[in-house]
C-alpha positions as a printed Julia matrix, in Angstrom:
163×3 Matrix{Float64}:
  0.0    0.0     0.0
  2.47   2.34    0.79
  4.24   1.87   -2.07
  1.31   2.41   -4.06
  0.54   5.6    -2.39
  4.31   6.82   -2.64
  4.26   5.74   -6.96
  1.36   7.78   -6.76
  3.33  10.85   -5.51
  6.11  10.21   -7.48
  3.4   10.71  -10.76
  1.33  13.65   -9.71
  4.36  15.15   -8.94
  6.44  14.41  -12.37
  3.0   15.71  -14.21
  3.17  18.54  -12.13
  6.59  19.67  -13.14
  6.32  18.62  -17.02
  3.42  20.61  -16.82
  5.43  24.22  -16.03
  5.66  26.55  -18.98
  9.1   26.08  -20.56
 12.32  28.66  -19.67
 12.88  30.63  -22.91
 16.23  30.3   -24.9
 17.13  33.3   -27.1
 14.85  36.04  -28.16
 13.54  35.75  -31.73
 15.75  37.23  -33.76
 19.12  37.09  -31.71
 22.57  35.39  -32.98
 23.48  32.33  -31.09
 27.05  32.35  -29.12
 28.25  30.92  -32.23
 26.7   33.06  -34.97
 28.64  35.95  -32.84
 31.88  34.64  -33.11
 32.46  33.97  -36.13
 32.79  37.0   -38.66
 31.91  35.96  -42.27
 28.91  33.25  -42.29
 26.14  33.25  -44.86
 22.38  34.05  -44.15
 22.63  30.31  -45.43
 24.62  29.26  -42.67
 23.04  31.59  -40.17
 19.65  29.83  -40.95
 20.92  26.33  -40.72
 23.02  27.11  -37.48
 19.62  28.72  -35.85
 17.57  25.76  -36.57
 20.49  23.27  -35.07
 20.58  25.6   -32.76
 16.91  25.86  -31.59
 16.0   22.25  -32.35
 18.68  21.1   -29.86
 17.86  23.7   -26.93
 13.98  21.98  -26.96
 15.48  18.89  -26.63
 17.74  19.69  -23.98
 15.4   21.8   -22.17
 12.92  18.72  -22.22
 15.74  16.45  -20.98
 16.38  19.06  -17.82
 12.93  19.14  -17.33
 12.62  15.23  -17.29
 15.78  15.53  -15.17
 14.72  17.67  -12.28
 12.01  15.86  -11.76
 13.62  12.38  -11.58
 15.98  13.91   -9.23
 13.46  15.65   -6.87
 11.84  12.58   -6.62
 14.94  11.11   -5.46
 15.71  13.88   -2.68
 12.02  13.12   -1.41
 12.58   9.24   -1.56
 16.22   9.58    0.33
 14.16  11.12    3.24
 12.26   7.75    4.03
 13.45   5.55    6.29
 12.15   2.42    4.82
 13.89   0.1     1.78
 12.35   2.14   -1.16
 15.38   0.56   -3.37
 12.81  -0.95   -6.03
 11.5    2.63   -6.67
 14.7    4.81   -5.97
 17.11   2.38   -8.38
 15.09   2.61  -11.03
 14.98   6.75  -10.8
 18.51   6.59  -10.96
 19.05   4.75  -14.04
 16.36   7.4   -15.35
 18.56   9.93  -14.43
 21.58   8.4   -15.57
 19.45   7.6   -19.25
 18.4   11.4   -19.36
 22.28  13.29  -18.68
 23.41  10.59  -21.52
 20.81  11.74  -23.44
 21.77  15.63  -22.99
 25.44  14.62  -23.39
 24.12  13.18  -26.7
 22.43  16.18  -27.6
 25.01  18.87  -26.89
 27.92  16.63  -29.01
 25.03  16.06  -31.86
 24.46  19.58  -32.17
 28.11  20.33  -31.93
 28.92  17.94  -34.99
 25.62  19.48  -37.33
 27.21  22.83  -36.41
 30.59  21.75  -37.68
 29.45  20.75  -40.89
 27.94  24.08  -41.74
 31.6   25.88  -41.36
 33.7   26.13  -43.84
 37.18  24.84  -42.63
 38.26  28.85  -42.46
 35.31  28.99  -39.74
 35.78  26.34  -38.13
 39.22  26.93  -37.28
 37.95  30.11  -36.18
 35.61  29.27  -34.15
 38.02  26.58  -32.31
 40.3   29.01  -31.37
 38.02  31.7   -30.17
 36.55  28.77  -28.14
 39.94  28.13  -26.92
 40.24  31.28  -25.63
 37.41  31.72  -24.04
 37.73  28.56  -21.98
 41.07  29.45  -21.15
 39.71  32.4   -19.9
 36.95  31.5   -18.17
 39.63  29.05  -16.01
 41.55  31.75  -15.26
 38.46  33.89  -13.84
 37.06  31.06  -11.39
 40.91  30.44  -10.21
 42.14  27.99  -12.18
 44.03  26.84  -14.64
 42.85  25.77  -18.22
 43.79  22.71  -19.47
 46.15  23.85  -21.96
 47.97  25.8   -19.06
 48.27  22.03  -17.35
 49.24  20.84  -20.64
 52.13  22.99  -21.22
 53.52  22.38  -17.89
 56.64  20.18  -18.14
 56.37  16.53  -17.08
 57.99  16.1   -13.55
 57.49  19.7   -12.7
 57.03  21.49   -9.95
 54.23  23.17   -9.14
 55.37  24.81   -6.35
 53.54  22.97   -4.03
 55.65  20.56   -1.36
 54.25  17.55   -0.36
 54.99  15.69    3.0
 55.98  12.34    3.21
């Protein structure tokens, strides 16, 4: 009965959630991230990159959705004290199913994207990517990974370590 009633929960309150009006992406009308950094693409290309672009934020979005509600249902199962393991284990592998499936989405859209650039762009785009993540290390007090990259094998890094 009880688990019953707590399926029942689970339901009403995964409906509840799918049932929220989506976040909005980009306004109408607005480059994507990538439309800005690269200089010379087509309206072609523009067009093709916006619908790549658009179809794969409604699929991720969906997937978050899905994802937040698998994993509140989690945090409210992890408060019981009774063996709930053939309802929680289950919600995991959901969980696990949906950030594969956003991984999946994110490299997809990544690979339709490269085929619109010329090589020219592409390269472009890579290094102004490679920038900006080097960057963005930097700002949240770390190093990127080409910093750790270019660091000599065997190297200090100024740190000692006791033995």
């Amino acid at each position: 009965m009880k688990k019953v009633l707590l399926s029942i929960i689970l339901l009403s309150a995964t409906v509840t959630l799918m049932a929220q009006p989506a976040k909005k992406g980009e306004p109408e009308g607005e480059p994507s991230k990538i439309e800005s950094m690269i200089s010379d693409l087509s309206t072609t290309q523009k067009n093709r990159i916006d619908v790549i672009t658009r179809r794969s934020q409604k699929n991720i979005e969906s997937y978050k959705h899905q994802l937040t509600a698998v994993r509140d249902s989690i945090k409210v199962l992890m408060d019981k004290k009774e063996d709930l393991s053939a309802i929680v284990l289950p919600l995991y592998e959901r969980e696990a199913r949906l950030q594969c499936a956003i991984n999946k989405e994110y490299y997809l859209s990544k690979v339709a994207i490269d085929q619109v650039l010329t090589k020219k762009q592409y390269d472009e785009l890579q290094s102004k990517m490679k920038t900006h993540r080097k960057r963005g290390a930097k700002e949240h007090g770390g190093q990127s990974k080409e910093d750790n990259q270019q660091q000599k094998p065997g190297a200090s890094s100024g740190k000692t370590h006791k033995r």
